[in-house]
C-alpha positions as CSV (number, residue, x, y, z in Angstrom):
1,X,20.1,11.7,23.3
2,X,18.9,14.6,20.5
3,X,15.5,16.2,21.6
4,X,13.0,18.3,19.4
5,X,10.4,20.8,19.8
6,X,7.0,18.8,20.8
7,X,5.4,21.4,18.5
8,X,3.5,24.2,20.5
9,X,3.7,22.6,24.0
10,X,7.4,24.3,24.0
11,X,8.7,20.8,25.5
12,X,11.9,19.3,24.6
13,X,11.4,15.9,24.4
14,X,13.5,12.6,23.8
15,X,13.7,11.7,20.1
16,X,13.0,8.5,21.9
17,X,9.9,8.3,24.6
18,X,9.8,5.5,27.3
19,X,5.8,4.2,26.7
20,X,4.5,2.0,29.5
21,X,2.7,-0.7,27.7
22,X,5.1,-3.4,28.4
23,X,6.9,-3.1,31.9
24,X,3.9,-3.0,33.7
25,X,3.5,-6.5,36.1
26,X,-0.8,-7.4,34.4
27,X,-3.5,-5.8,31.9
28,X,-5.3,-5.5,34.9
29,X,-5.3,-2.7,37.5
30,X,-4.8,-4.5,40.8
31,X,-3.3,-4.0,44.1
32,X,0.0,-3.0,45.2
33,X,0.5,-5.9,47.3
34,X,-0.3,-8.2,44.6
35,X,2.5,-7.1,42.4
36,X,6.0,-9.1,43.0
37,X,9.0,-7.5,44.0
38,X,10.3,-8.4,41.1
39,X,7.2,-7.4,38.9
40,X,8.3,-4.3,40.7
41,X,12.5,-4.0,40.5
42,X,12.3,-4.3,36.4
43,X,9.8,-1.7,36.2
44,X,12.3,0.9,38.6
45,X,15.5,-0.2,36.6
46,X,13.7,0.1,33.4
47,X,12.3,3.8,34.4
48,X,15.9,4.6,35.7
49,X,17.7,3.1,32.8
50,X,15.7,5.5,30.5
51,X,16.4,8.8,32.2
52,X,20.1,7.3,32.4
53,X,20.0,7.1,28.7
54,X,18.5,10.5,28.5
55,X,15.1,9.5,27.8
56,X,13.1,11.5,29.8
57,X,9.4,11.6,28.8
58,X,7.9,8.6,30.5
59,X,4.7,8.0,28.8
60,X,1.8,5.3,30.3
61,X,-2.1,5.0,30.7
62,X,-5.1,4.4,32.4
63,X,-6.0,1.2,30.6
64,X,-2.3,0.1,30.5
65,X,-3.7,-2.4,33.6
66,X,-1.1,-1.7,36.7
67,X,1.4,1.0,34.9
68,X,0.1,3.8,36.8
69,X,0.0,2.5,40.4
70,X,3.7,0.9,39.6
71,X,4.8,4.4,38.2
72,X,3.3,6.1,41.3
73,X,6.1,4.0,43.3
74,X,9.4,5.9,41.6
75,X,8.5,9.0,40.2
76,X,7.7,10.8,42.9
77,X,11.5,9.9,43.7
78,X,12.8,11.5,40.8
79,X,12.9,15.3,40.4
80,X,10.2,15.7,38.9
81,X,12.0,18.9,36.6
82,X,14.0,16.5,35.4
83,X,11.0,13.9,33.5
84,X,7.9,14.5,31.4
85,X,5.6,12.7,32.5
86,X,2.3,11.5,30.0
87,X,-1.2,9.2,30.9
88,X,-3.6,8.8,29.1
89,X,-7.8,8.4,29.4
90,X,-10.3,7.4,27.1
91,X,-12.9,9.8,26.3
92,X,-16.6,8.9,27.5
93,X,-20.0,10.8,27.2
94,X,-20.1,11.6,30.7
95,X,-17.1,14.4,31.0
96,X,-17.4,13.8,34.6
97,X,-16.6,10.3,34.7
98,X,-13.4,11.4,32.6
99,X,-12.7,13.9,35.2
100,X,-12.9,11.7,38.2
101,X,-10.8,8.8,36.6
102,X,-7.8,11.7,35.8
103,X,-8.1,12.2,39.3
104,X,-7.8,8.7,40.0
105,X,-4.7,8.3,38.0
106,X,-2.8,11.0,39.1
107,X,-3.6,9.5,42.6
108,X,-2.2,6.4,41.4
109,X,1.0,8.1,39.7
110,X,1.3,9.9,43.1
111,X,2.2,13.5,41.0
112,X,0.4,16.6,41.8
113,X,0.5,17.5,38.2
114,X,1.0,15.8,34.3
115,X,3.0,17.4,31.7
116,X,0.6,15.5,29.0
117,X,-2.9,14.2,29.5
118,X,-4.4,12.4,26.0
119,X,-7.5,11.4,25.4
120,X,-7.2,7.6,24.9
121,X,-8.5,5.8,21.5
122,X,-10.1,8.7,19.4
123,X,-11.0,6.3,17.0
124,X,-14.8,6.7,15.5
125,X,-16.7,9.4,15.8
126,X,-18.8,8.8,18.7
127,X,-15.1,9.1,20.6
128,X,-14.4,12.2,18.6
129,X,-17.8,13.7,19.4
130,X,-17.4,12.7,23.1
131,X,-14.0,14.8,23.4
132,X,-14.7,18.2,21.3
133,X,-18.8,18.4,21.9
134,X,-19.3,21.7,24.2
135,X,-19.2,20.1,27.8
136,X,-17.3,17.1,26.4
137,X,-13.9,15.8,27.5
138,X,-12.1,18.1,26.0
139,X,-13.7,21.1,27.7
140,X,-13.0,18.7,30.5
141,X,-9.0,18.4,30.0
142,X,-8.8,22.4,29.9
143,X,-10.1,23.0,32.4
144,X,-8.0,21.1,34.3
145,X,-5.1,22.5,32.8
146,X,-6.4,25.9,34.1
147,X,-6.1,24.4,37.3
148,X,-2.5,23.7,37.3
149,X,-2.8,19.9,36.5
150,X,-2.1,19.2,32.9
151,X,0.4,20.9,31.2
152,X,-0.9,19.9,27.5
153,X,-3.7,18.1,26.2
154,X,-3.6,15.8,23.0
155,X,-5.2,12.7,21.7
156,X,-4.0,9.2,20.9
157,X,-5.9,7.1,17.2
158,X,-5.8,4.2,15.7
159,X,-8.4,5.8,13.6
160,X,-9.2,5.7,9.7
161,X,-7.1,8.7,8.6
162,X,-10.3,10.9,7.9
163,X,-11.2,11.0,11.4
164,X,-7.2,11.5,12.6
165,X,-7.7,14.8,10.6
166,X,-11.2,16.2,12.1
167,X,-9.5,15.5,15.4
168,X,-6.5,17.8,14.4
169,X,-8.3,20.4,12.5
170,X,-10.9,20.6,14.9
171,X,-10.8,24.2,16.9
172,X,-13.2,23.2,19.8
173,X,-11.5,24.3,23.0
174,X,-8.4,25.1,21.6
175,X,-7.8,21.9,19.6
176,X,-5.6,19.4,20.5
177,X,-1.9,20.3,21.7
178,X,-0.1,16.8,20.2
179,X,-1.2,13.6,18.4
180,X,-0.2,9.9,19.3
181,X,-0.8,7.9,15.8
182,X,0.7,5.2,13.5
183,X,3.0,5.9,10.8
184,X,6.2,3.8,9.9
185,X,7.7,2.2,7.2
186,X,4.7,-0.7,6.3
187,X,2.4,2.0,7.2
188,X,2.3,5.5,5.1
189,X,-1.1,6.6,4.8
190,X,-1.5,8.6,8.3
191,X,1.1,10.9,6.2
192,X,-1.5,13.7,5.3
193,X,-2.5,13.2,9.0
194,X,1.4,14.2,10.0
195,X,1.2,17.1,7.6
196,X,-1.8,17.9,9.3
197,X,-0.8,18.6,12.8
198,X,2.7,20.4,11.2
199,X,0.5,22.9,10.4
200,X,-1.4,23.3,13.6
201,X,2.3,23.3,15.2
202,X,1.5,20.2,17.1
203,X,3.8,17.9,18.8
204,X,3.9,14.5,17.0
205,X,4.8,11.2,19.0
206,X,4.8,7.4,16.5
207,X,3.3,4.7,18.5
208,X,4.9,1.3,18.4
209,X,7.0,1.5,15.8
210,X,9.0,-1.7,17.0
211,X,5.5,-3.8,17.8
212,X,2.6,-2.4,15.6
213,X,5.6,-1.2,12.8
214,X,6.3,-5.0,12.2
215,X,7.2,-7.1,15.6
216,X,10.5,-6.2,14.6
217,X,12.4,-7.2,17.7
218,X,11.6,-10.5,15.7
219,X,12.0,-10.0,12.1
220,X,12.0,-12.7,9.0
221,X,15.4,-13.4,8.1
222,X,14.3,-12.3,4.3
223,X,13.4,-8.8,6.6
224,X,16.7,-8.7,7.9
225,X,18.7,-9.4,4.5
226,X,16.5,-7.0,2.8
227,X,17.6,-4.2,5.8
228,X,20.5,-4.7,5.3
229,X,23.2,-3.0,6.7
230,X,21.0,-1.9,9.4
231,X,18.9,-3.9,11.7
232,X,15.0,-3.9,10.4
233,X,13.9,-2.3,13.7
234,X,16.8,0.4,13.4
235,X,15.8,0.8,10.3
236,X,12.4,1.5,10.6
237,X,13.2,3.9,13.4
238,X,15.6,6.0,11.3
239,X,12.8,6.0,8.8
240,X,10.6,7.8,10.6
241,X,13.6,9.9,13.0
242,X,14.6,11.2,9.6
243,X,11.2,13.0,8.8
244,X,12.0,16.2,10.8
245,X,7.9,16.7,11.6
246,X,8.3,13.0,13.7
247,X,9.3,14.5,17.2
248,X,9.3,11.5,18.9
249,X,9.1,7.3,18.9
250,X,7.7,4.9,21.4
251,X,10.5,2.8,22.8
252,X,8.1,0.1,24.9
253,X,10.3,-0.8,26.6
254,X,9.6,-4.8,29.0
255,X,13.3,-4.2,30.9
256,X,16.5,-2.8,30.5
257,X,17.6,-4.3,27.8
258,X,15.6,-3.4,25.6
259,X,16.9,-0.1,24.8
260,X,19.9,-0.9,23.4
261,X,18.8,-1.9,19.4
262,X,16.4,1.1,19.1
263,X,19.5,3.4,20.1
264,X,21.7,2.4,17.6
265,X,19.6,4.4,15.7
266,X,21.1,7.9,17.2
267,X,24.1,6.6,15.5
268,X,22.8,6.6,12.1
269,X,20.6,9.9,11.9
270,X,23.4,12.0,10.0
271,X,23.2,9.0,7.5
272,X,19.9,8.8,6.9
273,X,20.0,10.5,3.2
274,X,22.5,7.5,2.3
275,X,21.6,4.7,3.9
276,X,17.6,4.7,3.4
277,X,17.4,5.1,-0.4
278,X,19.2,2.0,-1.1
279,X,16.8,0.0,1.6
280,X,13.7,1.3,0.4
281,X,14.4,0.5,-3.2
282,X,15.4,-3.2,-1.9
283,X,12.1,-3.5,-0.1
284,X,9.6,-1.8,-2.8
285,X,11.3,-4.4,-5.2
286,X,10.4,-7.4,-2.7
287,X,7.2,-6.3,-2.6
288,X,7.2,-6.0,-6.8
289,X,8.6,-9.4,-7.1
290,X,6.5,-11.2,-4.3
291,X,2.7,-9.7,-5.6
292,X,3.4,-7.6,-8.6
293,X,3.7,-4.0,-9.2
294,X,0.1,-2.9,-9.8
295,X,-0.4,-4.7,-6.4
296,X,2.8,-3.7,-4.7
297,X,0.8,0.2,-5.0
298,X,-2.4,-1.1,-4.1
299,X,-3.7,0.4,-1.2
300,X,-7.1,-0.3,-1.6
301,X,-8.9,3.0,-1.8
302,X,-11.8,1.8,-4.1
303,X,-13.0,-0.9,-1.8
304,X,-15.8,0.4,0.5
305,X,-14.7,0.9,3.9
306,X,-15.4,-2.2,6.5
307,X,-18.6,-0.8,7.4
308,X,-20.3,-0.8,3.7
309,X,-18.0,-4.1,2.8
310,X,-20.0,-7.5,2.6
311,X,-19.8,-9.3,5.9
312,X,-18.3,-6.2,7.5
313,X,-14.8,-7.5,6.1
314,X,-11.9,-5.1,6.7
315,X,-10.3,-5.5,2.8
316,X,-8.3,-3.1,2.6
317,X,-6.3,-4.4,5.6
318,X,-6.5,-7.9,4.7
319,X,-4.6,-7.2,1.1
320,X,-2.2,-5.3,3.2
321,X,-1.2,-8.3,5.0
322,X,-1.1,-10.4,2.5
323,X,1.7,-8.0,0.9
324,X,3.3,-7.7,3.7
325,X,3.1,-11.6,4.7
326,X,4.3,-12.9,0.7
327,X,7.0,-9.9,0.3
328,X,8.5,-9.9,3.7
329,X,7.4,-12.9,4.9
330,X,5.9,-11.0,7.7
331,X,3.8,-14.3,8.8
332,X,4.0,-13.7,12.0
333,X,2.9,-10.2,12.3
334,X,0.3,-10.8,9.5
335,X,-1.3,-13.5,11.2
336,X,-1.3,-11.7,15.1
337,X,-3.3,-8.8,13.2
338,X,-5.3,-10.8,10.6
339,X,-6.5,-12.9,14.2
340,X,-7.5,-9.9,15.9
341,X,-10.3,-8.3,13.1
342,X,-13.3,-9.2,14.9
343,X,-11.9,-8.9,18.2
344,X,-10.4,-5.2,18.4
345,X,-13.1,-3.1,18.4
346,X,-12.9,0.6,17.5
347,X,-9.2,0.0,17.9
348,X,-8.8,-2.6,15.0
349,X,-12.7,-2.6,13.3
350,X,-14.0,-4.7,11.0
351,X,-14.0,-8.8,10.6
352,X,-12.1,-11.3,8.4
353,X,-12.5,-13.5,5.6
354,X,-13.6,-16.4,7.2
355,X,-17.3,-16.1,5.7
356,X,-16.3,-15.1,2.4
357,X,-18.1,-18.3,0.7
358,X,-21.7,-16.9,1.7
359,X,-20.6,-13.8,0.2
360,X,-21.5,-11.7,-2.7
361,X,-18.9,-9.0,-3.7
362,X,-20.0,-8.0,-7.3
363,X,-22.2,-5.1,-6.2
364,X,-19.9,-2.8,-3.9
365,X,-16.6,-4.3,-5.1
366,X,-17.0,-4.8,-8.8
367,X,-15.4,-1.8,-9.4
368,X,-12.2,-2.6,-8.0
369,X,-8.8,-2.7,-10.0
370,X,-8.8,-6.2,-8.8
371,X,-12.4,-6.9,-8.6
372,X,-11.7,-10.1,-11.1
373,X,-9.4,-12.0,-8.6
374,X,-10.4,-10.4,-5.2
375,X,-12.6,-13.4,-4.1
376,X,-9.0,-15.7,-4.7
377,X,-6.9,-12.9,-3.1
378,X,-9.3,-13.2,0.3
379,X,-9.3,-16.8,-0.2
380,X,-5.7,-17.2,-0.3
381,X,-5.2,-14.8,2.5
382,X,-7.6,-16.6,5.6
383,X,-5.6,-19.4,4.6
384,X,-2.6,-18.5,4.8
385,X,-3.1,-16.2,8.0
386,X,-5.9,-17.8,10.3
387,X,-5.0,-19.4,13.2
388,X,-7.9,-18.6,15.3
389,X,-10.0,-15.4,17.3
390,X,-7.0,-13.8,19.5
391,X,-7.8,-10.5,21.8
392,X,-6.1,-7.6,22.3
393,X,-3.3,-7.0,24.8
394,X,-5.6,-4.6,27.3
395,X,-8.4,-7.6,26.7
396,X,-6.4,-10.5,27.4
């Protein structure tokens, strides 16, 4: 296993972290004695397959439903000098409720202490308010680490990049120690974000690159041809491994198994520079070829955000599927996240195309590069994609 510097907190941590959103037996937090014994054995060989394979920063949540309560039955088995152990809260406007639900979760994870407490789905700016306001959560989470029970406090987003960077440049109690965020190969623009939190020397940890980077424990065959030697998901880990700001990548890992694609990927890292040029070019011309090249480096930054767009649409995203479903035929991924605008929340705002006939997009769209054919390009897109409302994983 290689490990890097998780910025100021001094750790040494995995390149590679084990996150807890799929081992866990429900969504829901429920009893003990309601989770199988088998529910149970995965989760323990899956926890002690990780620190086998040297991944030792074992990273979970509060509103990952049972995680916790299942963690709390094997780490306090394992020394705990030898793991790094991370949960995570959302922020709230009463700092007190955040405080007495930590406290709840380490009861749950049966630890005296956490190397890594983040605040949970900083992802508007009511949530960003809630954590760095004077008496707010953040205030909250130091104060807790003066008292010995946090180690480091940092902040997880699926947040529009403007708001990733108030939450790292903010100075309110500190700042933040390390930031949870997307960035992988169908996703770039939380780069300046990255950049960002170099500066303020803080640790930098890539959620879901496998899941949220593409579902590519199931990718196209096109996908796979287009990767190719490499396997899409190793590629998109050694993609984001070889920027030496990325510290570490979510493995969520469901059982045992599943560690063994994303670390092929160790094998690889003193390759990068050779093996990656070749790939990109082969995907960028895909994407050229599929929806054109003015298209292809599209990213929809002169269409008004989802909360100034007609009918609350998220456009931006929905073009960005599109690509991603016509160049890589990405279908399935496209449509699980083209399903869930409307039903995400704060964590993915904004609705879908499905009124677009009552619409009128002249006024704040008409001065889009592709303001003449973005009524077809919607169109063409809910077709293609819509299968029905689907819910989050925490919701469902």
């Amino acid at each position: 296993m290689l490990y890097r510097r998780f910025g100021r907190t001094e750790l040494q941590i995995p390149v590679f972290s084990c996150g807890g959103m799929r081992y866990q037996f429900a969504w829901e937090d429920v009893p003990l004695d309601e989770i199988p014994d088998e529910s149970q054995a995965n989760l323990e060989q899956t926890i002690r397959k990780s620190i086998a394979v040297g991944i030792n920063h074992i990273e979970t949540a509060r509103g990952y439903g049972s995680s916790e309560r299942q963690l709390g039955l094997i780490l306090p088995r394992i020394d705990r000098k030898k793991i790094i152990v991370q949960t995570k809260i959302a922020p709230q406007a009463d700092s007190n409720a955040f405080v007495d639900q930590f406290h709840e979760s380490l009861e749950r994870l049966q630890l005296p202490s956490i190397d890594l407490l983040g605040l949970h789905g900083i992802n508007n700016y009511e949530t960003l308010w809630w954590a760095i306001r004077p008496g707010g959560c953040l205030a909250a989470a130091r104060q807790l680490v003066k008292e010995g029970l946090v180690g480091h406090v940092g902040f997880s987003t699926h947040a529009p990049l403007e708001i990733i960077l108030a939450a790292i440049e903010s100075k309110d109690h500190g700042g933040f120690d390390y930031v949870n965020l997307h960035w992988y190969y169908i996703f770039q623009k939380n780069w300046p974000a990255i950049q960002s939190a170099t500066a303020h020397d803080m640790g930098i940890f890539i959620i879901s690159p496998a899941d949220k980077g593409g579902m590519l424990y199931q990718p196209s065959e096109k996908l796979r041809t287009l990767c190719e030697p490499l396997h899409p998901l190793v590629f998109n880990c050694l993609f984001c491994l070889a920027q030496p700001e990325i510290h570490t990548l979510s493995l969520g890992a469901s059982c045992p198994d599943d560690f063994e694609l994303q670390l092929q990927t160790l094998n690889y890292l003193n390759k990068a520079r050779q093996l990656l040029p070749d790939i990109i070019r082969r995907l960028e011309q895909a994407m050229c070829d599929a929806v054109g090249s003015e298209m292809a480096a599209y990213e929809g930054d002169d269409l008004p955000p989802w909360q100034e767009s007609p009918g609350y649409m998220n456009l931006p995203v929905m073009l960005w599927l599109r690509k991603l479903a016509l160049s890589y035929d990405m279908l399935d991924y496209a449509r699980m996240r083209y399903n869930l605008l409307g039903n995400g929340g704060h964590w993915f705002p904004g609705l879908n195309a499905a009124h677009l006939e009552q619409l009128d997009l002249e006024k704040s769209c008409g001065h889009s590069a592709f303001s003449d054919t973005l009524c077809d390009l919607l169109s063409e897109t809910h077709q293609m994609l819509y299968e029905g409302p689907i819910e989050r994983l925490s919701q469902s």
